[in-house]
KOLGU-4560 file (N, C-alpha, C; in nm, 3 decimals, padded with zeros to 5 digits):
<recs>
<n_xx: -02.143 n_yy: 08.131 n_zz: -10.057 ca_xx: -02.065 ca_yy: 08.109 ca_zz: -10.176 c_xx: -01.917 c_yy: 08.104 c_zz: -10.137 mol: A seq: 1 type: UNK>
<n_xx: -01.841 n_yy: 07.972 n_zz: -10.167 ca_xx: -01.683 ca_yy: 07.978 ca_zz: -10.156 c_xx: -01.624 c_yy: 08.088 c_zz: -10.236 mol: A seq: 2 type: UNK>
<n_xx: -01.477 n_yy: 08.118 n_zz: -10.141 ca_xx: -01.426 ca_yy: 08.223 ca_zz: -10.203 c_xx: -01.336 c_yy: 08.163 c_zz: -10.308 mol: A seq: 3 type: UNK>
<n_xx: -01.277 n_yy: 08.255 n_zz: -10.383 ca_xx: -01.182 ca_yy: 08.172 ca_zz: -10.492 c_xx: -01.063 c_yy: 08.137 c_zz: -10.420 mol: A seq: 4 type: UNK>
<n_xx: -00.975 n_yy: 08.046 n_zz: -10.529 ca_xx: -00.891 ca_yy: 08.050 ca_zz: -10.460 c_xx: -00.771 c_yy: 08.153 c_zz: -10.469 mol: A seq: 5 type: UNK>
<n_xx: -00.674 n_yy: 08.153 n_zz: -10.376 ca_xx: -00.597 ca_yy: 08.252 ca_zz: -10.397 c_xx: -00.495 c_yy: 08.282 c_zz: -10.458 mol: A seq: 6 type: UNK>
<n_xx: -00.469 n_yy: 08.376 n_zz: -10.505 ca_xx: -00.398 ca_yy: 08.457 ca_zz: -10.598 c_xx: -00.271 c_yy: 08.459 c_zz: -10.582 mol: A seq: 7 type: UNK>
<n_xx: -00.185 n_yy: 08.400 n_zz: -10.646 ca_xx: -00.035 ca_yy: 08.381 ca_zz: -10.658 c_xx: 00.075 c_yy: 08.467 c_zz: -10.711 mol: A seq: 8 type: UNK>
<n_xx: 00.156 n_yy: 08.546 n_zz: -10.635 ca_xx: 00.210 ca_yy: 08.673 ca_zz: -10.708 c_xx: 00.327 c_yy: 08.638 c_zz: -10.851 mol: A seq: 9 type: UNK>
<n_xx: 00.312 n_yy: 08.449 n_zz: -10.831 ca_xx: 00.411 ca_yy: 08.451 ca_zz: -10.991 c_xx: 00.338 c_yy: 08.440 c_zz: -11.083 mol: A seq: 10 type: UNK>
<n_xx: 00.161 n_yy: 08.391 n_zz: -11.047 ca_xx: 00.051 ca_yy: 08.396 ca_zz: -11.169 c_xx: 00.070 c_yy: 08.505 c_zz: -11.213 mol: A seq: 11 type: UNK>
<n_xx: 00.069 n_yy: 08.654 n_zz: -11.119 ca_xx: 00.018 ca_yy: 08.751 ca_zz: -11.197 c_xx: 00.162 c_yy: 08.789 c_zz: -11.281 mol: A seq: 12 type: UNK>
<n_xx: 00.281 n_yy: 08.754 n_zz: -11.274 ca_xx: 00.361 ca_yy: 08.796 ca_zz: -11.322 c_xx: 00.373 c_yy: 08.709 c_zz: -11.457 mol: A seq: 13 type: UNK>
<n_xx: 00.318 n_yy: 08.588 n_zz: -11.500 ca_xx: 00.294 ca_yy: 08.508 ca_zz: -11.593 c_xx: 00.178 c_yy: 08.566 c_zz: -11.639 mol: A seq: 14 type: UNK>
<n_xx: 00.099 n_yy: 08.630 n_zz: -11.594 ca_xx: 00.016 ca_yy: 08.641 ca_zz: -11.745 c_xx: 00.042 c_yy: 08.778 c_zz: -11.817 mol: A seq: 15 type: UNK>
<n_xx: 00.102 n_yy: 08.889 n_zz: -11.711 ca_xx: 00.205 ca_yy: 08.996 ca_zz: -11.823 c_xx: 00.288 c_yy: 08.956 c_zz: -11.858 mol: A seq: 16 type: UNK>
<n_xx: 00.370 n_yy: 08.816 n_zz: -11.822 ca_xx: 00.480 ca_yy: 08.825 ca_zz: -11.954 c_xx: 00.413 c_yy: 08.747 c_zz: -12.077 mol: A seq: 17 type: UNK>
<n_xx: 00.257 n_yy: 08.658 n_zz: -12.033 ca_xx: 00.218 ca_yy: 08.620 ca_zz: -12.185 c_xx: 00.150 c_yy: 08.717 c_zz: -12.232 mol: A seq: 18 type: UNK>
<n_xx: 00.120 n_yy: 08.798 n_zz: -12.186 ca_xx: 00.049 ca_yy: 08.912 ca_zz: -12.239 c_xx: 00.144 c_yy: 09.016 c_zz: -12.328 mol: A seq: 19 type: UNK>
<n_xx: 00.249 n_yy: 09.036 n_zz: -12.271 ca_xx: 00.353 ca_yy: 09.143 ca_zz: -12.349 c_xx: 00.451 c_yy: 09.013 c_zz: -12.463 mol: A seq: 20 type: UNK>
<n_xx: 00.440 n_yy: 08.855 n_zz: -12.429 ca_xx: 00.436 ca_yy: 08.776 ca_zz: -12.570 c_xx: 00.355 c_yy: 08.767 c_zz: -12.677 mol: A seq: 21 type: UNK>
<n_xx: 00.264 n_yy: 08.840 n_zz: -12.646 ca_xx: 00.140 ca_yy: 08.851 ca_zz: -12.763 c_xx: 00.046 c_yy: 08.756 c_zz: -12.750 mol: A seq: 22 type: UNK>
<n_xx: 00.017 n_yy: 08.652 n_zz: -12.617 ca_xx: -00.085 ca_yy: 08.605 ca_zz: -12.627 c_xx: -00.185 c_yy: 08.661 c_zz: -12.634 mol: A seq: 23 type: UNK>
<n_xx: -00.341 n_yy: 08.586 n_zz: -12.644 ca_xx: -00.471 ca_yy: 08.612 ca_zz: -12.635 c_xx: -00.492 c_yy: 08.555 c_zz: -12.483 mol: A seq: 24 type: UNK>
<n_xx: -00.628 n_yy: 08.614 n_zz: -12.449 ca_xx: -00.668 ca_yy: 08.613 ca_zz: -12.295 c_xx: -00.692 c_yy: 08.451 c_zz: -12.269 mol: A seq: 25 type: UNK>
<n_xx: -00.783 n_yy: 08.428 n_zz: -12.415 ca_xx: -00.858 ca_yy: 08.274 ca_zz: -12.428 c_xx: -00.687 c_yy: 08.145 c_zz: -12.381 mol: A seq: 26 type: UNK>
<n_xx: -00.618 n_yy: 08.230 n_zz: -12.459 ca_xx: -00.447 ca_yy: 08.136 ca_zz: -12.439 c_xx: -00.404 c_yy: 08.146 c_zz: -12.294 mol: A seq: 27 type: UNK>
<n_xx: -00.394 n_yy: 08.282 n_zz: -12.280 ca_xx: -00.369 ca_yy: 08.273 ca_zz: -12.105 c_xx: -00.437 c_yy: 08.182 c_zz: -12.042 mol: A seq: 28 type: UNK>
<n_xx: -00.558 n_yy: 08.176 n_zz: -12.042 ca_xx: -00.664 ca_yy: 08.131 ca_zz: -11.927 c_xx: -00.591 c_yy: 07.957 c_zz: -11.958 mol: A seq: 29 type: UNK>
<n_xx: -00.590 n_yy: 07.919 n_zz: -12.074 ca_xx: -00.563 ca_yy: 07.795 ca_zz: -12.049 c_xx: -00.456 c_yy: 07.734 c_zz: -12.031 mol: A seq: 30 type: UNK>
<n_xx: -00.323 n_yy: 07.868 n_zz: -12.056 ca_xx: -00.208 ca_yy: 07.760 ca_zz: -11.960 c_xx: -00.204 c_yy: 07.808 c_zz: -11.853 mol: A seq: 31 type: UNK>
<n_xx: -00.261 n_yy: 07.888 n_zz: -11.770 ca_xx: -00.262 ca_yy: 07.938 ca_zz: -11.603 c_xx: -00.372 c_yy: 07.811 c_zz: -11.584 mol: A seq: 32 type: UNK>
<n_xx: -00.474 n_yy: 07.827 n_zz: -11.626 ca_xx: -00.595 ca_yy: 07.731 ca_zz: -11.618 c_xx: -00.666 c_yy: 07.838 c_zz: -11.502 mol: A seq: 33 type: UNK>
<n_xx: -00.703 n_yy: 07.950 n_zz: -11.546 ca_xx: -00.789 ca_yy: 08.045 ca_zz: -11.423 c_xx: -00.899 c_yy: 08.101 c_zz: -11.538 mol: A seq: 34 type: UNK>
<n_xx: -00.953 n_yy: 08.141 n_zz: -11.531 ca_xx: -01.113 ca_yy: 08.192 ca_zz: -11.628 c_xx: -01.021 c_yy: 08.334 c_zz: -11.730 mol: A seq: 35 type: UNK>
<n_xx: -01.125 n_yy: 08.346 n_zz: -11.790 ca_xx: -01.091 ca_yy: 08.438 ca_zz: -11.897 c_xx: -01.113 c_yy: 08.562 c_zz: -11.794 mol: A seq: 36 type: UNK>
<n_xx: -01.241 n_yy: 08.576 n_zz: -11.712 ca_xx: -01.265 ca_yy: 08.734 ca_zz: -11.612 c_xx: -01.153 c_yy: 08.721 c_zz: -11.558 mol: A seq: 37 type: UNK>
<n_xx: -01.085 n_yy: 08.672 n_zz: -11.522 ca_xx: -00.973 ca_yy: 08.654 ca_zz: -11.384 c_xx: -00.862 c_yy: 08.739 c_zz: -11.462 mol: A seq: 38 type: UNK>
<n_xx: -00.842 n_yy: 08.668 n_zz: -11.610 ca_xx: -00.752 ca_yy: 08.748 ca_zz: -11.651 c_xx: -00.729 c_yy: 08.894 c_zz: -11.717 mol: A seq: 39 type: UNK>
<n_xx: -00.874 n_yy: 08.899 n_zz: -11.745 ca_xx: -00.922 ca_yy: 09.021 ca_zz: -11.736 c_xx: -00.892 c_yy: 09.147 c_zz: -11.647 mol: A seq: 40 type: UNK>
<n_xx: -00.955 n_yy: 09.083 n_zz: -11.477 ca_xx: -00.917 ca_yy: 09.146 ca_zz: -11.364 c_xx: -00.814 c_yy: 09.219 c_zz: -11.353 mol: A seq: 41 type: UNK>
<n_xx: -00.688 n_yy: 09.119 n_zz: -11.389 ca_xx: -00.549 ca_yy: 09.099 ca_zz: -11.350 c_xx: -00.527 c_yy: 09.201 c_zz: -11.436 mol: A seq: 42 type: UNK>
<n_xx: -00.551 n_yy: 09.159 n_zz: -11.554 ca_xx: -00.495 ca_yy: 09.310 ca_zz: -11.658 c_xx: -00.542 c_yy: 09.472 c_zz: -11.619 mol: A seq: 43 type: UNK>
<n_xx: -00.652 n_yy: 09.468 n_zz: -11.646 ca_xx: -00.700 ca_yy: 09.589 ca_zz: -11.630 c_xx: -00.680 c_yy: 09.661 c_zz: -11.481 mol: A seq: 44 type: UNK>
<n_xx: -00.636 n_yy: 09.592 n_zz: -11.404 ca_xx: -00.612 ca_yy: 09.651 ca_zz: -11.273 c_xx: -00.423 c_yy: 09.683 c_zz: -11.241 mol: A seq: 45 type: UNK>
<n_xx: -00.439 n_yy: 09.850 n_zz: -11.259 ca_xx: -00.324 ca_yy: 09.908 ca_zz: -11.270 c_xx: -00.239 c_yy: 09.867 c_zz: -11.140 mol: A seq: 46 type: UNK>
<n_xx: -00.321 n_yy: 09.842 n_zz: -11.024 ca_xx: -00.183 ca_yy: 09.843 ca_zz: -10.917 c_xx: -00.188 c_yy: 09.647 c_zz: -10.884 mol: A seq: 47 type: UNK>
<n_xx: -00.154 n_yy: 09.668 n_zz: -10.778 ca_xx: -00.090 ca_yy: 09.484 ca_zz: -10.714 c_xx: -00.255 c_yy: 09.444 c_zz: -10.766 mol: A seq: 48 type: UNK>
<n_xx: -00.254 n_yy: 09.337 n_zz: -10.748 ca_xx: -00.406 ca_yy: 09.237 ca_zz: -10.789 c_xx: -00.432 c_yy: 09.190 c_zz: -10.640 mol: A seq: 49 type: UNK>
<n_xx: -00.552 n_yy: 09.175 n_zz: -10.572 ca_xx: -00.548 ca_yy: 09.102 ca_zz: -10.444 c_xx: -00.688 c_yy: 09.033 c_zz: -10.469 mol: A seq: 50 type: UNK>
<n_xx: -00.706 n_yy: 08.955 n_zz: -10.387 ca_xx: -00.842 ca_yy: 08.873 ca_zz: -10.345 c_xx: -00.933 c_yy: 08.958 c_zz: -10.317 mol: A seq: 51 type: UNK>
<n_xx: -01.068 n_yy: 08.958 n_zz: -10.364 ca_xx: -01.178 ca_yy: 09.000 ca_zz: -10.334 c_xx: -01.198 c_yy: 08.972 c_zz: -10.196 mol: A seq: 52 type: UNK>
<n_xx: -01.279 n_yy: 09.067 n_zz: -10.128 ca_xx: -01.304 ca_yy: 09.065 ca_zz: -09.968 c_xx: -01.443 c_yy: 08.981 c_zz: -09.996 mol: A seq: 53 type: UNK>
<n_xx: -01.500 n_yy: 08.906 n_zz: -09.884 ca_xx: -01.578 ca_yy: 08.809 ca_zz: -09.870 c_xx: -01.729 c_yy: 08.945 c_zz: -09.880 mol: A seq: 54 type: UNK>
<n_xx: -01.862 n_yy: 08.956 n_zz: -09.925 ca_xx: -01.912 ca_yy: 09.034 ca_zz: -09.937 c_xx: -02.013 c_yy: 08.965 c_zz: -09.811 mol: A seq: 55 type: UNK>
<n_xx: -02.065 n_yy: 09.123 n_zz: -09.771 ca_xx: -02.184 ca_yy: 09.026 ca_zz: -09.654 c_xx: -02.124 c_yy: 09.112 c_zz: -09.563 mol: A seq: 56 type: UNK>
<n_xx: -02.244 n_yy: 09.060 n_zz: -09.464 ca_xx: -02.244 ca_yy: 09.102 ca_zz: -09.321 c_xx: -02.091 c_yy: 09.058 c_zz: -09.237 mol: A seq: 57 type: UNK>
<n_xx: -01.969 n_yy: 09.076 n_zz: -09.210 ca_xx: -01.928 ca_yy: 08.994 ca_zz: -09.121 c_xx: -01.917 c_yy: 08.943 c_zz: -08.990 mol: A seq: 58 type: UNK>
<n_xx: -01.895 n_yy: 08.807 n_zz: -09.006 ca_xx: -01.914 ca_yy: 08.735 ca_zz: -08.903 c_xx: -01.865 c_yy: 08.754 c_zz: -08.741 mol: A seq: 59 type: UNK>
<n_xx: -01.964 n_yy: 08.731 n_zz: -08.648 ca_xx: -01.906 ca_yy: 08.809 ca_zz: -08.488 c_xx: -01.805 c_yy: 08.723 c_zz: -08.408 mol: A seq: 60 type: UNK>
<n_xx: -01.811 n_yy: 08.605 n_zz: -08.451 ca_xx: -01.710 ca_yy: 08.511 ca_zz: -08.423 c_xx: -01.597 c_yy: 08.479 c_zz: -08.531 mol: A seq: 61 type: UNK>
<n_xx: -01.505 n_yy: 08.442 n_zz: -08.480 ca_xx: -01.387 ca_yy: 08.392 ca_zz: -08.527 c_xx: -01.389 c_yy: 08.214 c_zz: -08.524 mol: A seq: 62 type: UNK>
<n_xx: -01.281 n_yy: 08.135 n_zz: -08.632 ca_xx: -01.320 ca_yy: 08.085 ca_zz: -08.592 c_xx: -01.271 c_yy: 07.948 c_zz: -08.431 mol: A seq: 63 type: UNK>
<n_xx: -01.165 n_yy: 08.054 n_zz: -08.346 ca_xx: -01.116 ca_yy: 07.988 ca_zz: -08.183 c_xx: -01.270 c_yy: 08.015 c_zz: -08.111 mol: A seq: 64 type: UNK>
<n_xx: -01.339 n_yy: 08.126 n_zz: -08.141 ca_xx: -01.474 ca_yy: 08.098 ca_zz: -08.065 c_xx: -01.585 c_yy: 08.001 c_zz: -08.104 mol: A seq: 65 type: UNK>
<n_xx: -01.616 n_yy: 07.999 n_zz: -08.255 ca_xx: -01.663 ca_yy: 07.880 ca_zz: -08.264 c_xx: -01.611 c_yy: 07.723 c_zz: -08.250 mol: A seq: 66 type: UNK>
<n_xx: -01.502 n_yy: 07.711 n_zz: -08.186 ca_xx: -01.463 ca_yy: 07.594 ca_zz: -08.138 c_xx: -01.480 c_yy: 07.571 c_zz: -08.058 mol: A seq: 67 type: UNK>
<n_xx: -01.470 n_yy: 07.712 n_zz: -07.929 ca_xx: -01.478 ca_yy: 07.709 ca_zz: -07.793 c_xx: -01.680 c_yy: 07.700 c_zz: -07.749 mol: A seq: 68 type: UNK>
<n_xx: -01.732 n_yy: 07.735 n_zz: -07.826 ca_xx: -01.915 ca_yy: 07.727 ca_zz: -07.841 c_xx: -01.914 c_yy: 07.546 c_zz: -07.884 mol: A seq: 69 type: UNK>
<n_xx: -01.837 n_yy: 07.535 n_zz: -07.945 ca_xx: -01.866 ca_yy: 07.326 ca_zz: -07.988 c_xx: -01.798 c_yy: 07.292 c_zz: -07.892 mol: A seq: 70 type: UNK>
<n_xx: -01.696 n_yy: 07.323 n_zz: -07.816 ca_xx: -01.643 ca_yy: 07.230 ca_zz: -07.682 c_xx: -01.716 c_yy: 07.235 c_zz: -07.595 mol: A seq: 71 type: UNK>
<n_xx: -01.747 n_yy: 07.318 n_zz: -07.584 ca_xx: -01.809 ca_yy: 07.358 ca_zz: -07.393 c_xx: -01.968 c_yy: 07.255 c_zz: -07.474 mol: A seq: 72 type: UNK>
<n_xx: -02.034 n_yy: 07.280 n_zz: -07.582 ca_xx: -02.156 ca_yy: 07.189 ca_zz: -07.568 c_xx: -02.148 c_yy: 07.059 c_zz: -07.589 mol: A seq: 73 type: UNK>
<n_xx: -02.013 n_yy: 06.985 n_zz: -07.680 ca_xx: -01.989 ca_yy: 06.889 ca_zz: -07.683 c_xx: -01.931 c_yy: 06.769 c_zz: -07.560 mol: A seq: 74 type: UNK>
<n_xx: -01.870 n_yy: 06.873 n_zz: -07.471 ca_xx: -01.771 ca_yy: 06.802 ca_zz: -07.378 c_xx: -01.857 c_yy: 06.773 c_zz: -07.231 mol: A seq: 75 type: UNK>
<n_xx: -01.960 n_yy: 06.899 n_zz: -07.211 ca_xx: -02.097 ca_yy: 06.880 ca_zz: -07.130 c_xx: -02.266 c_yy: 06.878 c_zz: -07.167 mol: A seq: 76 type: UNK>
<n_xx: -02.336 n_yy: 06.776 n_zz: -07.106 ca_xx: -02.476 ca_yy: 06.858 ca_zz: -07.173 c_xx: -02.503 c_yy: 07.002 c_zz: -07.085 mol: A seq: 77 type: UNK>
<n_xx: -02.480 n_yy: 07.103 n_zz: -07.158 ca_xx: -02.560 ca_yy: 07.250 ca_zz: -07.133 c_xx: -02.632 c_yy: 07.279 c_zz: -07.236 mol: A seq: 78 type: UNK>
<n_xx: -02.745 n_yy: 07.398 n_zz: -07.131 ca_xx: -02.813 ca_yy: 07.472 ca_zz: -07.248 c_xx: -02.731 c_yy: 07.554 c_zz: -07.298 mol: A seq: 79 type: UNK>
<n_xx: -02.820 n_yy: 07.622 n_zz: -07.430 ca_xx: -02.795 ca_yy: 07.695 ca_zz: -07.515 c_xx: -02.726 c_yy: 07.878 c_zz: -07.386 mol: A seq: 80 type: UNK>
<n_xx: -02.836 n_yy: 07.872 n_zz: -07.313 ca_xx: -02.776 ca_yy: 07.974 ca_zz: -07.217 c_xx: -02.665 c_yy: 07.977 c_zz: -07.116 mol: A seq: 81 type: UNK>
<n_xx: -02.665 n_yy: 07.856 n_zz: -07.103 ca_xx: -02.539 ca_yy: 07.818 ca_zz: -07.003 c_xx: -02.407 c_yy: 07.798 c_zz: -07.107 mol: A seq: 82 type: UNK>
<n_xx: -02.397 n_yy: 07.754 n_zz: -07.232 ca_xx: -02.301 ca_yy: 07.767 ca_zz: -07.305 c_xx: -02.315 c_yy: 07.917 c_zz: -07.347 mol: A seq: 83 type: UNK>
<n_xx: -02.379 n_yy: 07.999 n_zz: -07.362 ca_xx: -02.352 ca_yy: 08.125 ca_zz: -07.312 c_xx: -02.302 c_yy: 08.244 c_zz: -07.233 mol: A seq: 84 type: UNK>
<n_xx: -02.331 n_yy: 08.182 n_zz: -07.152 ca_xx: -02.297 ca_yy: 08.269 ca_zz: -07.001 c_xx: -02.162 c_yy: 08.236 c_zz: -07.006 mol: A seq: 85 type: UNK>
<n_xx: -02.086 n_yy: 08.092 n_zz: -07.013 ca_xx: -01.985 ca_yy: 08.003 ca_zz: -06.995 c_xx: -01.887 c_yy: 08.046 c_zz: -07.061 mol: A seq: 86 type: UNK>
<n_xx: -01.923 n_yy: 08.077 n_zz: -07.171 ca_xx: -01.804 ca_yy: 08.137 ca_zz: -07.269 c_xx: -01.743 c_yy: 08.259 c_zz: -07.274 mol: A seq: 87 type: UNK>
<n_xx: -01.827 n_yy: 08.354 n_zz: -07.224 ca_xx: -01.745 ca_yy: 08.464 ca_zz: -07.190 c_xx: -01.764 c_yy: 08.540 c_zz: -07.307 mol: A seq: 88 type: UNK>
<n_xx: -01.864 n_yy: 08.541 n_zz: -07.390 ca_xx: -01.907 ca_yy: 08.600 ca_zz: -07.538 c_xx: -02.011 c_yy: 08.620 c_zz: -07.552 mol: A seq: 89 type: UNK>
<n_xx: -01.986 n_yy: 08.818 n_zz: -07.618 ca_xx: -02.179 ca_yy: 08.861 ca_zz: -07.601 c_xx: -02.223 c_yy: 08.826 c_zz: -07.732 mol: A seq: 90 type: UNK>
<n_xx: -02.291 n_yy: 08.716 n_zz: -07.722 ca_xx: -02.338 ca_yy: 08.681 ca_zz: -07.880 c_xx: -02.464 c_yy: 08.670 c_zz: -07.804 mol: A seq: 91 type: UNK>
<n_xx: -02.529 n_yy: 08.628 n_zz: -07.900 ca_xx: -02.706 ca_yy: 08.587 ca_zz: -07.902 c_xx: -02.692 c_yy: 08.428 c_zz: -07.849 mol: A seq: 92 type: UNK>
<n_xx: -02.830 n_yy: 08.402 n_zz: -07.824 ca_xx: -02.842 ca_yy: 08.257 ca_zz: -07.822 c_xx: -02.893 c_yy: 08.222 c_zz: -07.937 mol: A seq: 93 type: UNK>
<n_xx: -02.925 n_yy: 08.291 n_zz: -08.054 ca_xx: -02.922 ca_yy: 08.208 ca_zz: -08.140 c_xx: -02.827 c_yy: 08.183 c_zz: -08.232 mol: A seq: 94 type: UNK>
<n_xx: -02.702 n_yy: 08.224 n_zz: -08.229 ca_xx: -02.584 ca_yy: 08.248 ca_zz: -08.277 c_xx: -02.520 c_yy: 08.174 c_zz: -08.223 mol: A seq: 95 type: UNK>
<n_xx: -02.539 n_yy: 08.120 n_zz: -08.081 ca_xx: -02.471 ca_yy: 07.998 ca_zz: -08.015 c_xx: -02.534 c_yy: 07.850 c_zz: -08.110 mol: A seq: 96 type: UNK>
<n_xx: -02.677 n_yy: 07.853 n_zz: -08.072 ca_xx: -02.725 ca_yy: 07.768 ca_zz: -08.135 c_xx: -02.716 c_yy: 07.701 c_zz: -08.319 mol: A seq: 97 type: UNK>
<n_xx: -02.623 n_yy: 07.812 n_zz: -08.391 ca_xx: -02.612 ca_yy: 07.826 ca_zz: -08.515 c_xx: -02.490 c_yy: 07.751 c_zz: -08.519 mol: A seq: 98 type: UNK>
<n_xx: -02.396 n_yy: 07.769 n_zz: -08.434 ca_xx: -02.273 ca_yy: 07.728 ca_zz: -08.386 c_xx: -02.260 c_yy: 07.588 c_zz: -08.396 mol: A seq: 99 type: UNK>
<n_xx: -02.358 n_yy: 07.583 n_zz: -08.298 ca_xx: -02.338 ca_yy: 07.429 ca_zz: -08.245 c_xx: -02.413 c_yy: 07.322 c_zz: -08.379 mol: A seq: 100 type: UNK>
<n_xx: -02.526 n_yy: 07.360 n_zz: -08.430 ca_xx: -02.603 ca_yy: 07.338 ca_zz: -08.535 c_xx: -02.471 c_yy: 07.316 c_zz: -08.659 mol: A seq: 101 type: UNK>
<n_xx: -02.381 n_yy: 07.390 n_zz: -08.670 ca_xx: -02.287 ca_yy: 07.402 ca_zz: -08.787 c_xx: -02.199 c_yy: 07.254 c_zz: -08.791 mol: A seq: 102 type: UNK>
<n_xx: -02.226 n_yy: 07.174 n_zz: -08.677 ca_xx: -02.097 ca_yy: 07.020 ca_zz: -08.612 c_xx: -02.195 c_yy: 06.937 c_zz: -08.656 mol: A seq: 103 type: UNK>
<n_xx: -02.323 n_yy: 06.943 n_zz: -08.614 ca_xx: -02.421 ca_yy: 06.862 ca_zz: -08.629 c_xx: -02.433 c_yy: 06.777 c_zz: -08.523 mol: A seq: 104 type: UNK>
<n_xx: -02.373 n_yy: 06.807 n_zz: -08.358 ca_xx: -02.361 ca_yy: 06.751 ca_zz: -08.215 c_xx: -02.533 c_yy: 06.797 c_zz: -08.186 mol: A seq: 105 type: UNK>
<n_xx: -02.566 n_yy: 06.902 n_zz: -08.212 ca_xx: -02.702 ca_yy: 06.912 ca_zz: -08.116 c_xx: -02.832 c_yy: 06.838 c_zz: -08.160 mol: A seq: 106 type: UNK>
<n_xx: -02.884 n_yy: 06.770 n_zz: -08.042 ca_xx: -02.982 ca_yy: 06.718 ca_zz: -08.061 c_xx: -03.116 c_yy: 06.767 c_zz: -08.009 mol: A seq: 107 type: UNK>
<n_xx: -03.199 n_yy: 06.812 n_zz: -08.123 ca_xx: -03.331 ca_yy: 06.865 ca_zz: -08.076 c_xx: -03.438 c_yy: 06.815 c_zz: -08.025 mol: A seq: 108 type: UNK>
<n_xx: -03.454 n_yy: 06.890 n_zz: -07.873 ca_xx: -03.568 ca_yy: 06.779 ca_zz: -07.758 c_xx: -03.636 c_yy: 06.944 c_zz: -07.767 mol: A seq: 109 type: UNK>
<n_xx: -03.806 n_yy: 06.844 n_zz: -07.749 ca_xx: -03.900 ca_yy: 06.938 ca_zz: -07.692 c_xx: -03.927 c_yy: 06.932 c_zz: -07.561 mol: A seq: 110 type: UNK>
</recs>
């Protein structure tokens, strides 16, 4: 799931000053143009407002290593283990293979 987008510190200062103008939330949302929860959020949350953290497992690569996993298989044919060994990163091989799978460069031979 994409994350939202991000949060602008003059939005949040526009919807307390329409808020302390006496707008309604339904009014906010549509001259910011952000959802009615959003403005919700924004209100009810006493300190700074920030972006939700991405939920989930996180990810073991960054993404300069998944570039460096699509070069080394794009630029030579290696295996999945030799673009392993090569890179200098304790990942899995199937985490390499997820990698490379993500460009759509690998081609599957039996």
């Amino acid at each position: 799931m994409p994350l939202a987008k991000e949060i602008q510190t003059y939005e949040v200062t526009k919807i307390w000053q329409l808020k302390a103008e006496g707008k309604l939330v339904s009014e906010i949302s549509v001259i910011i143009n952000r959802s009615k929860e959003f403005i919700y959020r924004v209100l009810s949350s006493r300190c700074i407002y920030k972006a939700k953290r991405r939920s989930g497992r996180p990810r073991v690569t960054n993404n300069l290593d998944n570039r460096q996993i699509q070069r080394l298989e794009s630029t030579q044919q290696m295996t999945v283990r030799e673009v392993q060994r090569s890179s200098g990163l304790s990942v899995s091989k199937d985490l390499i293979r997820r990698r490379i799978l993500e460009t759509g460069t690998m081609v599957l031979v039996k």
